[in-house]
C-alpha positions, 0 to 999 in steps of 0.5 A: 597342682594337687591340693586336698580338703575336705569340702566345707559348704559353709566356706564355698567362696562362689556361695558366699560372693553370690550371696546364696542362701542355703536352700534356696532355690539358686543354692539347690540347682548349684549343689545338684552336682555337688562335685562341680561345687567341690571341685571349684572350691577345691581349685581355689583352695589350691591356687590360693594356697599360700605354700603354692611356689612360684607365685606369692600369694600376694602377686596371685590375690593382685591377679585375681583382684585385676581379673575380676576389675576387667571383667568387671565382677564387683561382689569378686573383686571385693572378695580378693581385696579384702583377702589382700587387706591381710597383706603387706602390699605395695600401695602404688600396685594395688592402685595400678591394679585398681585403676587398671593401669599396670604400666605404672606397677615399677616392678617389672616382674608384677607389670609382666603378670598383670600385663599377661592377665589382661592379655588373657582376659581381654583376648585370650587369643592374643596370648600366644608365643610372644605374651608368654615369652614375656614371663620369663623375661621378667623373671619368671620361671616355667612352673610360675608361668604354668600357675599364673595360666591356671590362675587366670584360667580358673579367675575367667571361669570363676567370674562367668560362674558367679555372674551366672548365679547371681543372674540367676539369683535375681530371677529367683529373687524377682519371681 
């Protein structure tokens, strides 16, 4: 995945979900290594890039929401179901996702995906072999497969990211 943008402070998504304030103290301690800031803007820029082939944004955006209805984060998953607000997406899997139910999604291909989401969400150790032989099987191909593990790669450490911040936020906040 190579994705290049200029970095825009005032559309760093991790910022605005935890609800930092510039110049706060919690803002001031993440941009200290402003690279790191960047660079997370950067992969999300990149992984929801609609023109990213192999998975439709639709099918990356009901990932992320159903990654972020597992861990839970709330301030996340609105984040991502307002993003696929702008979508034309199939009622029955935004409930499956939102219920957590991805045994009900009819598509095979999407219930492969979310099934494998919640594999790696839940017990990364459990995505072995044959969780990613079920990819393929449902229709995926390799470079989909590789994107849907980076995705959810960067869901897990996107959620830990801003549960941190906020946490930290609210100490900020009650000191």
């Amino acid at each position: 995945m190579t994705h290049s943008t200029e970095y825009d402070l005032d559309h760093d998504v991790v910022d605005r979900v935890a609800g930092l304030a510039v110049g706060s103290a919690t803002h001031t301690l993440r941009h200290r290594r402003d690279k790191v800031a960047t660079a997370t803007q950067g992969s999300y820029d990149g992984l929801f890039d609609p023109s990213l082939a192999g998975l439709p944004l639709t099918e990356r955006l009901l990932v992320a929401l159903y990654a972020c209805r597992l861990t839970p984060c709330a301030t996340l998953a609105a984040h991502y179901r307002a993003a696929l607000a702008q979508h034309d997406v199939d009622a029955a899997s935004l409930a499956a996702v939102e219920t957590g139910a991805p045994e009900d999604v009819s598509d095979p291909r999407l219930r492969a995906i979310l099934t494998f989401t919640r594999t790696l969400i839940e017990n990364p150790v459990a995505g072995d072999r044959a969780a990613l032989h079920t990819l393929p099987a449902a229709g995926l191909t390799t470079p989909a497969v590789v994107a849907l593990a980076q995705l959810i790669a960067f869901l897990s450490y996107q959620i830990r990211l801003v549960a941190g911040l906020q946490a930290l936020k609210s100490l900020e906040n009650a000191a």
